[in-house]
Kinemage of the C-alpha trace (Angstrom):
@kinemage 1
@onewidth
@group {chain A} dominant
@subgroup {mainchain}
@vectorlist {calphas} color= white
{ca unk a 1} P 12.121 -15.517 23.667
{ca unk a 2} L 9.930 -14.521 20.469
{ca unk a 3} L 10.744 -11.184 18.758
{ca unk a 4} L 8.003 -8.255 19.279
{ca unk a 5} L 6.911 -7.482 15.780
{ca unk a 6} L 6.461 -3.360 14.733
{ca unk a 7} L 4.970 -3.348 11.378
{ca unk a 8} L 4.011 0.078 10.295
{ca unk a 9} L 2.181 0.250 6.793
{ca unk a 10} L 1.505 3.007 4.670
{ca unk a 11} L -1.084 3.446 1.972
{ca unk a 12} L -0.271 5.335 -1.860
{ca unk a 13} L 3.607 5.703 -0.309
{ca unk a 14} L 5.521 5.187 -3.875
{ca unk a 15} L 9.298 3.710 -3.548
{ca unk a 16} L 10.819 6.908 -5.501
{ca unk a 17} L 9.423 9.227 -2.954
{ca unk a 18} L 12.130 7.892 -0.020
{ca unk a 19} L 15.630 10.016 0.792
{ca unk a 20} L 17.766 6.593 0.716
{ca unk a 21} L 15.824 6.167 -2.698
{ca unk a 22} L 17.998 8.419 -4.161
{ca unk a 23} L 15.492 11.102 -3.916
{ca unk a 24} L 16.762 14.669 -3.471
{ca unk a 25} L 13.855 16.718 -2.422
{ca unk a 26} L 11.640 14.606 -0.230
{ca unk a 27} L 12.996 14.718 3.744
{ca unk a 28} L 12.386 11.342 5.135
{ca unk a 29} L 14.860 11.593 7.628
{ca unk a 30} L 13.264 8.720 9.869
{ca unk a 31} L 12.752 6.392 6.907
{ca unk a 32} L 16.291 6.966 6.068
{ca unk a 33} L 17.425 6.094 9.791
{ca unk a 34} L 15.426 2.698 9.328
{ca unk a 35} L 17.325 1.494 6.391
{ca unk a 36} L 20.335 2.696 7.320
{ca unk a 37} L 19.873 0.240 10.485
{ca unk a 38} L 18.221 -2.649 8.425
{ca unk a 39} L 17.854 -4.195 5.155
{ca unk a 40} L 15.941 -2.417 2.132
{ca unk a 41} L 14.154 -4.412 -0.372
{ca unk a 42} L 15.221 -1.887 -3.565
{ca unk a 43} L 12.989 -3.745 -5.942
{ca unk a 44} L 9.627 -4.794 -3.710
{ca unk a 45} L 6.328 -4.845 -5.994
{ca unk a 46} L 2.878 -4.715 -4.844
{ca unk a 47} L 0.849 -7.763 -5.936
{ca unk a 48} L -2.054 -4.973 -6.818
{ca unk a 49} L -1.948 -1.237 -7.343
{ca unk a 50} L -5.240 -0.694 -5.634
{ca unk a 51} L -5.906 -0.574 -1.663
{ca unk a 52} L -8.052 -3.471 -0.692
{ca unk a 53} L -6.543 -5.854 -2.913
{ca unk a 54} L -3.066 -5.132 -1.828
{ca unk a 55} L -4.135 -5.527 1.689
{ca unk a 56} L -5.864 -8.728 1.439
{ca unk a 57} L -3.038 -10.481 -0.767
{ca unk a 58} L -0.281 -8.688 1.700
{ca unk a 59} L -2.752 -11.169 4.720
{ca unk a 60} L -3.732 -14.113 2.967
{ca unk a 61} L -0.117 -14.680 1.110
{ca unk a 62} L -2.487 -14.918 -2.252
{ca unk a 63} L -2.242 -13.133 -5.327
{ca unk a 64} L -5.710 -11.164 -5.960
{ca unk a 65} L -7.245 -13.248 -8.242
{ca unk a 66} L -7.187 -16.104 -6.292
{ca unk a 67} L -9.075 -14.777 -3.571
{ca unk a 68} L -11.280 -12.621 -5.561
{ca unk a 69} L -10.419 -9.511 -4.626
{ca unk a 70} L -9.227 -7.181 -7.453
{ca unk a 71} L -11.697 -4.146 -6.323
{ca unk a 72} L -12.126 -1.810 -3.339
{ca unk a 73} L -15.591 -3.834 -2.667
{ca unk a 74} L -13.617 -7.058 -1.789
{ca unk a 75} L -13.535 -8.820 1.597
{ca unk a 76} L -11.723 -11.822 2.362
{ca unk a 77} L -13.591 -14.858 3.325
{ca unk a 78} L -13.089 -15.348 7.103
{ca unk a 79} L -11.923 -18.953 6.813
{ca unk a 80} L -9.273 -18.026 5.095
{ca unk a 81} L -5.829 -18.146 7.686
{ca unk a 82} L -4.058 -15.074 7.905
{ca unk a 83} L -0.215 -14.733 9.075
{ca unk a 84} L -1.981 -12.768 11.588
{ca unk a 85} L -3.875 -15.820 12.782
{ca unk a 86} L -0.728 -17.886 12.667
{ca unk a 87} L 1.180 -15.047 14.976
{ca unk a 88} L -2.160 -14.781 16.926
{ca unk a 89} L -1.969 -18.791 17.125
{ca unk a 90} L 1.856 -19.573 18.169
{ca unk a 91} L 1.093 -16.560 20.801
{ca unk a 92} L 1.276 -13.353 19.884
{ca unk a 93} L -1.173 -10.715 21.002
{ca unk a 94} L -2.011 -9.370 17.952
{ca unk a 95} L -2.941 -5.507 17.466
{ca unk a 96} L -3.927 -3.168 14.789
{ca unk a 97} L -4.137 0.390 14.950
{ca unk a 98} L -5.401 2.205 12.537
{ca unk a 99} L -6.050 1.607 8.397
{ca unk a 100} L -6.533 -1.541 7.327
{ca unk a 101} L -9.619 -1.360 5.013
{ca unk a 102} L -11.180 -4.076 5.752
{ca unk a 103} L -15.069 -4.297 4.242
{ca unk a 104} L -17.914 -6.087 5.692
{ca unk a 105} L -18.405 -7.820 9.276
{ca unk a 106} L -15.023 -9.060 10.117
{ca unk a 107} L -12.823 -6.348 10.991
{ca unk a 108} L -9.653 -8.734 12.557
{ca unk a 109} L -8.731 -11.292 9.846
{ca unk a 110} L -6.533 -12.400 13.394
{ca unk a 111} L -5.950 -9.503 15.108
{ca unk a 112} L -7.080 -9.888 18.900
{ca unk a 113} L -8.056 -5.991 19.689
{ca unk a 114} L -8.274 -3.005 17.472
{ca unk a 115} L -7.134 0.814 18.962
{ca unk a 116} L -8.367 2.724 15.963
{ca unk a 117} L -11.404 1.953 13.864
{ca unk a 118} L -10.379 2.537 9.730
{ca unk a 119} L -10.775 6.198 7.586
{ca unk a 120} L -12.896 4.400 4.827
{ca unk a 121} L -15.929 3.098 5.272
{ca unk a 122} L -16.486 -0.896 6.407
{ca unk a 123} L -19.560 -1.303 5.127
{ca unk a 124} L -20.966 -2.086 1.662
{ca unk a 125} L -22.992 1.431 0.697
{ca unk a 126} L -24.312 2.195 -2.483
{ca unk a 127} L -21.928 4.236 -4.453
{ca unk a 128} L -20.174 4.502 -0.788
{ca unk a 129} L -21.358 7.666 -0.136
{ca unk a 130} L -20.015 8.863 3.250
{ca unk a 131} L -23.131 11.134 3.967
{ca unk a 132} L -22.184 12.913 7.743
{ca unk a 133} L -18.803 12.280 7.803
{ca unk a 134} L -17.840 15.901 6.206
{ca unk a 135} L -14.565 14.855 4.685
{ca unk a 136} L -13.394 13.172 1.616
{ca unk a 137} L -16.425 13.968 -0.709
{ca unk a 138} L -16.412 11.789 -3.130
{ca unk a 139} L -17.615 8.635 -4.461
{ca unk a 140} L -16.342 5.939 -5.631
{ca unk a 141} L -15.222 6.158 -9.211
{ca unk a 142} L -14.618 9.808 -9.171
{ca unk a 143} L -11.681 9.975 -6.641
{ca unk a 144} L -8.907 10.221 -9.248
{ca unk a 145} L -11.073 13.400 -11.157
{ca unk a 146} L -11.403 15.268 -7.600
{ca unk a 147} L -8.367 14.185 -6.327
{ca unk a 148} L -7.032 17.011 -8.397
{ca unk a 149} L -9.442 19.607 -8.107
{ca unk a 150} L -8.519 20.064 -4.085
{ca unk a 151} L -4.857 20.487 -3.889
{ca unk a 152} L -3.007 22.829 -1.965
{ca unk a 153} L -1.645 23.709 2.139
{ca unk a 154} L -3.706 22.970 5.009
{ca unk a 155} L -5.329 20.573 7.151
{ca unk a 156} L -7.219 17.736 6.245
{ca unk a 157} L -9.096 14.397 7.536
{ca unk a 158} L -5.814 12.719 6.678
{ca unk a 159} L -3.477 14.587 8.261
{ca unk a 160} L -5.892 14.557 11.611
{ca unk a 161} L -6.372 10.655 11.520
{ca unk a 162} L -2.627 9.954 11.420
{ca unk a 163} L -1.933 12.195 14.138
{ca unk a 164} L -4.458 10.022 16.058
{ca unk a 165} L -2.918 6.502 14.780
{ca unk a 166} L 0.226 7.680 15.961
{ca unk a 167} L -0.732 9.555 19.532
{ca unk a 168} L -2.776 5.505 19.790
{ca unk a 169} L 0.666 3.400 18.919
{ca unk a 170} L 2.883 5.417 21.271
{ca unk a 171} L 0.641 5.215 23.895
{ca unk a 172} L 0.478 1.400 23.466
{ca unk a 173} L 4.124 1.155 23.166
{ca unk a 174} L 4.307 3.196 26.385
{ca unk a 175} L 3.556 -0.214 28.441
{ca unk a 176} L 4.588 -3.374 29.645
{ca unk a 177} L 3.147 -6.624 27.834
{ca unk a 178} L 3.536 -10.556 29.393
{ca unk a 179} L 3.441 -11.626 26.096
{ca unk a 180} L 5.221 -11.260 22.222
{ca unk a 181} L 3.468 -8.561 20.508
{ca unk a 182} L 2.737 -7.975 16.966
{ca unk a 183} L 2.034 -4.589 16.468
{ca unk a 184} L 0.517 -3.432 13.208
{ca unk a 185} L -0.285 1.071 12.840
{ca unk a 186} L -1.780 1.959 9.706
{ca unk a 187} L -1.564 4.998 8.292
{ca unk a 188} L -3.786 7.105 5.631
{ca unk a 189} L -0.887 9.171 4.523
{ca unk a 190} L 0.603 10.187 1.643
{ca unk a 191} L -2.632 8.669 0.145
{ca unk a 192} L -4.364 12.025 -1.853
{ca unk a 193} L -6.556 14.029 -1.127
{ca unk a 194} L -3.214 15.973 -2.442
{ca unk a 195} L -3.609 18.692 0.728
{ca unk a 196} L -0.061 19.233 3.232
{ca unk a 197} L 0.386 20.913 5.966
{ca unk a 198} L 0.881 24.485 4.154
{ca unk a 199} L 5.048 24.519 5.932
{ca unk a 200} L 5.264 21.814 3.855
{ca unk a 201} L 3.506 22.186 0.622
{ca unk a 202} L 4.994 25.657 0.655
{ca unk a 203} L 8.593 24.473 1.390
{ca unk a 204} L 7.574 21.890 -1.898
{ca unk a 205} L 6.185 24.280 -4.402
{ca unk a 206} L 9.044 25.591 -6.108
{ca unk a 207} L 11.631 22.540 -5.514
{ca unk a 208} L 9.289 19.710 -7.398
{ca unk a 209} L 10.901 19.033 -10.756
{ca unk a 210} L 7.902 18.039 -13.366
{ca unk a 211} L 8.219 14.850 -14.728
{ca unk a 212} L 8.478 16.283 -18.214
{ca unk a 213} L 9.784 13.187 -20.152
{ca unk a 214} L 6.689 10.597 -18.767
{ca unk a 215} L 4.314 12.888 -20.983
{ca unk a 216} L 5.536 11.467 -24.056
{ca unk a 217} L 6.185 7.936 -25.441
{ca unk a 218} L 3.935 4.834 -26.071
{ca unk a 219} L 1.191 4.161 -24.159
{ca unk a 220} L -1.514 1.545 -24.079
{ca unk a 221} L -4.950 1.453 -25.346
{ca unk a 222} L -6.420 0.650 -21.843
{ca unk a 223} L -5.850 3.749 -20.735
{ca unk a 224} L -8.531 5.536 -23.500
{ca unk a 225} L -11.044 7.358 -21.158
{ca unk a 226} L -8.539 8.002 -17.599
{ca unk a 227} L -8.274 10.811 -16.406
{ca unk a 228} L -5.101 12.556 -17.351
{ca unk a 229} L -3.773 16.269 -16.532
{ca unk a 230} L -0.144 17.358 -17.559
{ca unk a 231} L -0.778 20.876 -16.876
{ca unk a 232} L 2.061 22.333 -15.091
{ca unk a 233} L 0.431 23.915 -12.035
{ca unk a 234} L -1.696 21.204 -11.883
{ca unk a 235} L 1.178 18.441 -11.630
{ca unk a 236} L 3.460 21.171 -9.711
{ca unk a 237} L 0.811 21.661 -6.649
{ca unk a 238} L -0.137 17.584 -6.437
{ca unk a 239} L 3.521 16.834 -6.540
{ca unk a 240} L 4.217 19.639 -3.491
{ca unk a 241} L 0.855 17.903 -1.983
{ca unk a 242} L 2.276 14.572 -1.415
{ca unk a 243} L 5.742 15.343 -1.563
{ca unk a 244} L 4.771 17.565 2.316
{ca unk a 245} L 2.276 14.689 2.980
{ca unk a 246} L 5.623 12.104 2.748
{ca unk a 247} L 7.139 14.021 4.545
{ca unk a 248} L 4.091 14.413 7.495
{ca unk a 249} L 3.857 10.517 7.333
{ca unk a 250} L 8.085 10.576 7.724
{ca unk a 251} L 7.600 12.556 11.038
{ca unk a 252} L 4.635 10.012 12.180
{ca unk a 253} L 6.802 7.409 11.890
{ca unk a 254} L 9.566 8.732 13.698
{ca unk a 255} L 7.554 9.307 16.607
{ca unk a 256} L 6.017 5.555 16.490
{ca unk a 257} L 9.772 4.113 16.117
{ca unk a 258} L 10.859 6.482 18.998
{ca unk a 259} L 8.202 5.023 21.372
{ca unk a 260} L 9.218 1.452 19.556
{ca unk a 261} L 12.717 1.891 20.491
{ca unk a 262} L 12.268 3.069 23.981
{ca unk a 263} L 9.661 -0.042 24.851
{ca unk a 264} L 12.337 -2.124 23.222
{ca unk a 265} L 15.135 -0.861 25.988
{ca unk a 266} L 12.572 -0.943 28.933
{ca unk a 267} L 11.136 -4.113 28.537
{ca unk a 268} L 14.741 -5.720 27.868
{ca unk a 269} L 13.080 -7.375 24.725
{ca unk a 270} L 14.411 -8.296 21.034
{ca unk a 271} L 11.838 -6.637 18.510
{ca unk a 272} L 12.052 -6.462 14.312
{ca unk a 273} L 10.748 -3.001 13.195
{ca unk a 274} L 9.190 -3.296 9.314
{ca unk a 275} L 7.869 -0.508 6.841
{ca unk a 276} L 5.792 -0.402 3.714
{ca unk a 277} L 3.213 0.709 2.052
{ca unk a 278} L 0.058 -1.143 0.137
{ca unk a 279} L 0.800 0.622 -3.366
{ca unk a 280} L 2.273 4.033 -4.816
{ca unk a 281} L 0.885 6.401 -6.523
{ca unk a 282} L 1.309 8.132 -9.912
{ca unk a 283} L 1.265 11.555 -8.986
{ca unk a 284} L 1.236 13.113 -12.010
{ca unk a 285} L 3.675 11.056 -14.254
{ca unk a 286} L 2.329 10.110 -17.117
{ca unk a 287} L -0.400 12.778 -16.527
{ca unk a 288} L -1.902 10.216 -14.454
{ca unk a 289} L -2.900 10.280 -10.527
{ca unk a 290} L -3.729 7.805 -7.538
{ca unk a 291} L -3.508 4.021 -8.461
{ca unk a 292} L -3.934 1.237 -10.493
{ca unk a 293} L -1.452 1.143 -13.537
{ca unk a 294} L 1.908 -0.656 -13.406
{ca unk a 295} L 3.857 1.925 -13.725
{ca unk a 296} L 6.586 1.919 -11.124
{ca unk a 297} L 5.408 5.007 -9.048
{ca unk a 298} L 1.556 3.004 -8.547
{ca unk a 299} L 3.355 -0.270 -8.093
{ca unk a 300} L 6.720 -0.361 -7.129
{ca unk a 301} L 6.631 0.169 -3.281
{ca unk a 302} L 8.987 0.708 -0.222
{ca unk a 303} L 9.926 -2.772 2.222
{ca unk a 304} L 12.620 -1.965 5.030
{ca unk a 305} L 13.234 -4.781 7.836
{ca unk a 306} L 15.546 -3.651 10.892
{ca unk a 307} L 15.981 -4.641 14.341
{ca unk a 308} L 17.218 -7.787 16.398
{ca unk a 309} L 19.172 -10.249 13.722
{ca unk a 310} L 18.641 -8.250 10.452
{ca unk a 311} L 22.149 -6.691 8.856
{ca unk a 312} L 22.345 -3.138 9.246
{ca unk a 313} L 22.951 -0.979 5.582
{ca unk a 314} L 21.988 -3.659 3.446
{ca unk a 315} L 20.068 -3.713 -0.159
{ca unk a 316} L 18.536 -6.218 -1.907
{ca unk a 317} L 18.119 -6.028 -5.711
{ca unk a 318} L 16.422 -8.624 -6.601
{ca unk a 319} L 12.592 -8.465 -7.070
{ca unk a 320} L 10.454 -9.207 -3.780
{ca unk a 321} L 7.105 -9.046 -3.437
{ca unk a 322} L 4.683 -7.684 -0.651
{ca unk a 323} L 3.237 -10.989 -0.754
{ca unk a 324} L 6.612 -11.990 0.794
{ca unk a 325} L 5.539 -10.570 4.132
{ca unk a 326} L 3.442 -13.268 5.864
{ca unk a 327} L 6.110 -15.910 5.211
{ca unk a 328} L 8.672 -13.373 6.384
{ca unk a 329} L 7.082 -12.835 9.720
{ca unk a 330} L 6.171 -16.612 10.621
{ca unk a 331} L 9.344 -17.408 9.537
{ca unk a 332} L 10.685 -14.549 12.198
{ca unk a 333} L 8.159 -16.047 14.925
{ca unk a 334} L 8.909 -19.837 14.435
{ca unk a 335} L 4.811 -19.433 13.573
{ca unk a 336} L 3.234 -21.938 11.377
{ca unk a 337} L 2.770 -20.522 7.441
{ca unk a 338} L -0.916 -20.316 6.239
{ca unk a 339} L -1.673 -22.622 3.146
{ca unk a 340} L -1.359 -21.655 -0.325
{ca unk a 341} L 1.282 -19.193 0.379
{ca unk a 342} L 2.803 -17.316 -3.037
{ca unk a 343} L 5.151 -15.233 -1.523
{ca unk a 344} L 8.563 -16.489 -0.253
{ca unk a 345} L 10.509 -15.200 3.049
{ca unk a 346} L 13.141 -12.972 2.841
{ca unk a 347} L 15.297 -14.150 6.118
{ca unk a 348} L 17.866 -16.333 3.879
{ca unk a 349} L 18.061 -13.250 1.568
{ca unk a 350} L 18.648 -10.888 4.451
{ca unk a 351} L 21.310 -13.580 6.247
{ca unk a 352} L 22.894 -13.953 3.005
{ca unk a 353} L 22.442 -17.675 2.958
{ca unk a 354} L 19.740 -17.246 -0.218
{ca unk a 355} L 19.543 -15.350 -3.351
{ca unk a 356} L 17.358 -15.630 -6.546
{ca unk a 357} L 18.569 -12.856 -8.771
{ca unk a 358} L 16.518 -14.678 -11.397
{ca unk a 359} L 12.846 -14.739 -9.452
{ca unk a 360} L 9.845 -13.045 -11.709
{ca unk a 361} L 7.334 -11.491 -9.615
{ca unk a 362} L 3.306 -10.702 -10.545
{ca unk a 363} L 0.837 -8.048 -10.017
{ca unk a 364} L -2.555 -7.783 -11.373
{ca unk a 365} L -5.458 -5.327 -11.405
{ca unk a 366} L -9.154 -5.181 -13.033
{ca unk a 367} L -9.294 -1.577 -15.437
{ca unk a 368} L -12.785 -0.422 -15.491
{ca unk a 369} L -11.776 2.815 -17.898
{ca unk a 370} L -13.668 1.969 -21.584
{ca unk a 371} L -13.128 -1.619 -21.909
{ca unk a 372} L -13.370 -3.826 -19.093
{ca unk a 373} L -10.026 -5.460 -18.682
{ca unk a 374} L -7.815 -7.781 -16.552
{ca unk a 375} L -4.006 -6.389 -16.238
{ca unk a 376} L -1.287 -8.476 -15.146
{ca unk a 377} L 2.625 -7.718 -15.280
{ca unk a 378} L 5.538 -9.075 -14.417
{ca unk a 379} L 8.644 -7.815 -13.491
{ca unk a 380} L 12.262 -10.157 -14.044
{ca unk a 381} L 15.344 -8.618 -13.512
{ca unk a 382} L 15.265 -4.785 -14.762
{ca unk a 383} L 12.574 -5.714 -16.985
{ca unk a 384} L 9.041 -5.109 -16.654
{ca unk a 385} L 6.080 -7.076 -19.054
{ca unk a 386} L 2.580 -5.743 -19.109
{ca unk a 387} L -0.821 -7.279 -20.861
{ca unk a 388} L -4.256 -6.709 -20.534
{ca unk a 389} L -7.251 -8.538 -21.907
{ca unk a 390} L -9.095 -7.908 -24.514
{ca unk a 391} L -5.826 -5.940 -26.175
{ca unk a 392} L -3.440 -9.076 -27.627
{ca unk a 393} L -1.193 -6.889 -29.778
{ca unk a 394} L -0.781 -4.431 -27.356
{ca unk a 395} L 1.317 -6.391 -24.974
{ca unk a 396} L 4.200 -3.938 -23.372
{ca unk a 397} L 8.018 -4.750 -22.462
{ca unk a 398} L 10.003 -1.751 -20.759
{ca unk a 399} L 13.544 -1.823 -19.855
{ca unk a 400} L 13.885 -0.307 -16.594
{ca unk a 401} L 17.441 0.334 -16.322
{ca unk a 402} L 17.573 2.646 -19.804
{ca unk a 403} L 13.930 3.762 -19.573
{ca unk a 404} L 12.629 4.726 -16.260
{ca unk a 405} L 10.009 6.781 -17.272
{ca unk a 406} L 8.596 3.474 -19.240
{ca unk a 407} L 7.595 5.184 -22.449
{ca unk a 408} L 9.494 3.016 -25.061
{ca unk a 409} L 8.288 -0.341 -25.588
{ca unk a 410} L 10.580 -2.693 -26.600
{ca unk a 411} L 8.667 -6.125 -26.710
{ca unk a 412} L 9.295 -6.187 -30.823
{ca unk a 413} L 12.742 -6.846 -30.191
{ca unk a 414} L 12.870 -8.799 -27.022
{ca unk a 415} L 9.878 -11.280 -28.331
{ca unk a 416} L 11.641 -13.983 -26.659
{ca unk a 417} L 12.134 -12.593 -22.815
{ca unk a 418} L 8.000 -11.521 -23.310
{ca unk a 419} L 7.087 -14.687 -24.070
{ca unk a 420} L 9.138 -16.260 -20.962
{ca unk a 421} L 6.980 -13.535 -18.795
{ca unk a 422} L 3.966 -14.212 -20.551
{ca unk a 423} L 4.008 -17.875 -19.794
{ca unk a 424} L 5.145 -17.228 -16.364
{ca unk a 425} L 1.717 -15.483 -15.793
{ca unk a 426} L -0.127 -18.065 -17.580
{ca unk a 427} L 1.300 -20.836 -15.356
{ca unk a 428} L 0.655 -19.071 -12.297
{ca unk a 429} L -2.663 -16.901 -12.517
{ca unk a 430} L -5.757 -17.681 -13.121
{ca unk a 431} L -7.390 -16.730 -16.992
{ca unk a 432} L -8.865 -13.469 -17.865
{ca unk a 433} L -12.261 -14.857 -18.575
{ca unk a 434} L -12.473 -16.530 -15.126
{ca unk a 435} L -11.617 -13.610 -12.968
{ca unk a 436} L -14.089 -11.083 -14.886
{ca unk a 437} L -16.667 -13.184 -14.002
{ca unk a 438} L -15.955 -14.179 -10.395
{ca unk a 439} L -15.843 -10.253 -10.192
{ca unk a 440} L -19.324 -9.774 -11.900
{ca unk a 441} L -20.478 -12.176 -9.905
{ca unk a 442} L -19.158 -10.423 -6.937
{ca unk a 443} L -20.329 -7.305 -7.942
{ca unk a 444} L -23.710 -8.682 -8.091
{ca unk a 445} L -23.713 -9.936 -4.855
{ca unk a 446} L -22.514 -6.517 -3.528
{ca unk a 447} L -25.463 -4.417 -5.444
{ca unk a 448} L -27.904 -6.646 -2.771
{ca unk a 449} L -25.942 -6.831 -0.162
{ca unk a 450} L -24.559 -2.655 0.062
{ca unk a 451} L -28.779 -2.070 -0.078
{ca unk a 452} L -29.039 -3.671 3.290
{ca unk a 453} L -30.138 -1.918 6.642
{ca unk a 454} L -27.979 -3.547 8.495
{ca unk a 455} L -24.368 -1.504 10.239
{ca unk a 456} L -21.350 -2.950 12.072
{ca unk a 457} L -20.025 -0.765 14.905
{ca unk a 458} L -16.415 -0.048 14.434
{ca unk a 459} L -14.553 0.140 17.198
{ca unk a 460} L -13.488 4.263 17.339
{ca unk a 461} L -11.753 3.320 21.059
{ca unk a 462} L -8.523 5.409 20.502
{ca unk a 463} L -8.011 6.846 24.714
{ca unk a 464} L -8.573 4.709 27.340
{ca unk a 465} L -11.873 6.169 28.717
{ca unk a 466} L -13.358 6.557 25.544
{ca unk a 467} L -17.206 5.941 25.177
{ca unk a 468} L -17.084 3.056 22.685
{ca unk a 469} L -19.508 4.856 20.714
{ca unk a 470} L -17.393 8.045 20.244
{ca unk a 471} L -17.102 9.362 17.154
{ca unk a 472} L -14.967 8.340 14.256
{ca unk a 473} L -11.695 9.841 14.775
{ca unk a 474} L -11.535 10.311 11.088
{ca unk a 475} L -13.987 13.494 11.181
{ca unk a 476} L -12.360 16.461 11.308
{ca unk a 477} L -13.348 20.298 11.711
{ca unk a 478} L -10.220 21.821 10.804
{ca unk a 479} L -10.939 20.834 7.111
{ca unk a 480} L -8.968 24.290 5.471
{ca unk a 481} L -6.227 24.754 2.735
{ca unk a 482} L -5.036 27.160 0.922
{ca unk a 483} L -4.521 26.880 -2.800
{ca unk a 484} L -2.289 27.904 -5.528
C-alpha cells in the first residue's frame, strides 16, 4: 500500500533557529520530537532566498533561472509537470492547505482541492497594493524598511492565518480517505512582520544574544543601498519577534503532527511526515532583515523526513538541496519523476546505501539594490562561494566551519577551490546576461498584464459550510501589539 505523504512547509523559517540545531533559546519542542524520530538534513540549501522562487523550483525540480522565476512576480508555466502532478497521477489525492504563493490563474500546479486560499495576493496588481485587506501595509519593495518599523507583542494577520491553516489540516486529518494522500499545510510563520504573541516576545526580550560579530568584516559591493539597522533595540525586539513567532509556528506544528499521528493509528496506514521551510531569514545579522542574500540564516534552511521506513536520530552532513524534494517523494510513492529534474533523492542517503560527501549545491537570486545583478553561490563541503554580476573582483569564498558569521573572505588564498565552484555554476546555470533579460522581459509582460480588470476567485473554503465567497481568512481585526 502507498505511504500517505504529510509535508508541512514553512516560509522565512532559518535552520539556526531549531532546538536540535544546537540552538539554546528558541523552544521547538515539536520540531525537536520530529528529528529525533527521523532523519535531519544538517546542511539543506534553498535553491533561492526569496518566496516564489523557492516555491516554484521546490515543484518543478528546476533551479530558478531555468524556469524564469527569480522574483515574487513569477508564475510557473502550467505545462510544466510538477511532483505534485506525478503523486496526483500514480494516485494520490493531492491537497494543499494553506501558503503556497502561487501568482496568476493556476492556483494547483497538481493539487486536486485546496482548504485554504494563500495570505499574499494571487493576482498581478500594480505595486501589489492590498487595498481592503487591512493587514500587511506595504508594498512591494518596501517590506524589508517596514518590516522593522512594526516590531513588538501582539496579534497579527500571521499569527491568525496559521491558526486557521492548522484548525483546516486537523480537521482534514480527522477523517477517513479510500485513497493515498499527499497532504501539503503551508504556513505564513516565522515570516516578519516581526510581531509575537506578547508571552512570547516577552519571554524573548531579554534572552536574545545580538549577533555582535556579523556587524563587522568584509562585505560585498552589492549590498550598497540595503537596508541595514544594527541598532541594538532594533535587532534585540526583531530577534524576540521571530524568535516567539518560531516558536508559535513550533506549537502549530505540533498540533498538525498530533492529528497526523492519530489518522496514522486509525486508519491502520504507513505515512512519511516531512518539514521545511522555502528560505530563512536574516534577522538582523549582518544588520540585514527578511531575504535574499546567501548568507546562511536567508539560505540555509531546515529538511526533517520521519515516519514509516526512515531511521530514527539520524543526520546528514552533506549538502542537500530543497530541490531534492520532488525526487524524494516520487521516489517514496513509486511515482514517475517530472523531466529535467536537478535535485537528487535522498532515500539511498537516508537507507545508508548512498552518500556524496563531495556534491556542490546552487542557489541563485536577482539583487535589485543599486546595480541590477544576478547572484549565484555555491556551497561544497564547509565552504561557501558567492558572485554576482556586474562585480568580477568581488567574488567571495567563506569557510564555514572557522567563520560562521561569514565576514572573512578567503577566496585570495583558496583561488583554486573558487575556481572549481565557479565553473561548477558556469556548467550548470544559465549566463548572467540571459537571465536579466528573460526577467526584463518578464517584467514587461507583468506591467500589462497586473493593469488588467480581470480577478481569479481564490478559494477561502476553510469549514465545511462555508459560503465559497467568504472572506479571506487572512483578514484579521485583532491587528494589536505592543512595542518596546
Amino acid at each position: 500500500m502507498a505511504k500517505d505523504i504529510l509535508f508541512i512547509i514553512s516560509d522565512q523559517h532559518s535552520y539556526k533557529l531549531q532546538g536540535y540545531a544546537g540552538n539554546r533559546i528558541v523552544r521547538t519542542p515539536n520540531l525537536d520530537r520530529l528529528a529525533e524520530s527521523g532523519t535531519v538534513m544538517n546542511d539543506c540549501y534553498a535553491a533561492c532566498p526569496l518566496c516564489v522562487p523557492s516555491r516554484l523550483s521546490i515543484l518543478s525540480g528546476r533551479y530558478p533561472s531555468e524556469i524564469r522565476a527569480l522574483t515574487n512576480d513569477a508564475s510557473l508555466d502550467s505545462n510544466v509537470a510538477t511532483f505534485v502532478h506525478s503523486l496526483n497521477a500514480s494516485g494520490y489525492d493531492t491537497t494543499l492547505c494553506g501558503r503556497m504563493h502561487f501568482v496568476g490563474p493556476d492556483q494547483r500546479h497538481g493539487f486536486t482541492k485546496r482548504l485554504v486560499g494563500d495570505i499574499t495576493p494571487t493576482t498581478l496588481k500594480k505595486g501589489w497594493n492590498r487595498d481592503g485587506v487591512g493587514a500587511l501595509p506595504w508594498n512591494r519593495g518596501r517590506i524589508e524598511h517596514l518590516a522593522i518599523q512594526c516590531m513588538g507583542g501582539g496579534d497579527s494577520t500571521v499569527l491568525e492565518y496559521d491558526r486557521d491553516v492548522t484548525q483546516a489540516a486537523v480537521d482534514f486529518l480527522s477523517k477517513n480517505y479510500d485513497v493515498p494522500q499527499f497532504l501539503c499545510v503551508g504556513m505564513y510563520a516565522p515570516h516578519f512582520p516581526y510581531i509575537a504573541p506578547k508571552e512570547l516576545f516577552d519571554y524573548y526580550y531579554d534572552k536574545v544574544v545580538i549577533p555582535e560579530e556579523s556587524f563587522h568584516g568584509d562585505e560585498h559591493p552589492v549590498f550598497k543601498g540595503k537596508l541595514r539597522d544594527k541598532d541594538e533595540e532594533t535587532v534585540r525586539a526583531a530577534m524576540a519577534a521571530y524568535y516567539g513567532m518560531t516558536e508559535f509556528m513550533d506549537q502549530n506544528v505540533g498540533k498538525i503532527l498530533d492529528a497526523w499521528e492519530n489518522y496514522l493509528q486509525r486508519t491502520g496506514r504507513e505515512g512519511i511526515a516531512v518539514y521545511v521551510s522555502d528560505h530563512g531569514d536574516s534577522n538582523g545579522e549582518h544588520g540585514f532583515y527578511g531575504k535574499n542574500t546567501f548568507f546562511d540564516p536567508s539560505v540555509h534552511v531546515p529538511m526533517i523526513f520521519s515516519g514509516s521506513g526512515i531511521p530514527e536520530g539520524k543526520e546528514i552532513h552533506s549538502p542537500v538541496s530543497l530541490l531534492d524534494l520532488g525526487p524524494t517523494f516520487c521516489d517514496i510513492a513509486g511515482a514517475m519523476l517530472p523531466p529535467k529534474q536537478k535535485g537528487i533523492s535522498l532515500v539511498g542517503a537516508m537507507e545508508g546505501t548512498e552518500s556524496d560527501d563531495d556534491r556542490i549545491v546552487i542557489s541563485e537570486l536577482i539583487n535589485r539594490f543599486g546595480v541590477s545583478s544576478i547572484g549565484r553561490m555555491a556551497k561544497w563541503k564547509n565552504y561557501k562561494y558567492v558572485t554576482f554580476s556586474g562585480f568580477p573582483d568581488a567574488d567571495q569564498l567563506f569557510d564555514l566551519e572557522k567563520d560562521p558569521y561569514e565576514t572573512k573572505n578567503i577566496i585570495g588564498e583558496n583561488r583554486e577551490i573558487a575556481g572549481k565552484l565557479s565553473s561548477y555554476i558556469r556548467d550548470n546555470l544559465k549566463c548572467p546576461e540571459t537571465v536579466m533579460e528573460e526577467i526584463d522581459e518578464l517584467k514587461a509582460n507583468t506591467d500589462i498584464i497586473s493593469r488588467c480588470r480581470h480577478e481569479i476567485k481564490d478559494e477561502w473554503k476553510i469549514r465545511e459550510g462555508m459560503a465559497e465567497d467568504a472572506p479571506s481568512p487572512m483578514i484579521s481585526t485583532k491587528i494589536q501589539v505592543s512595542f518596546r
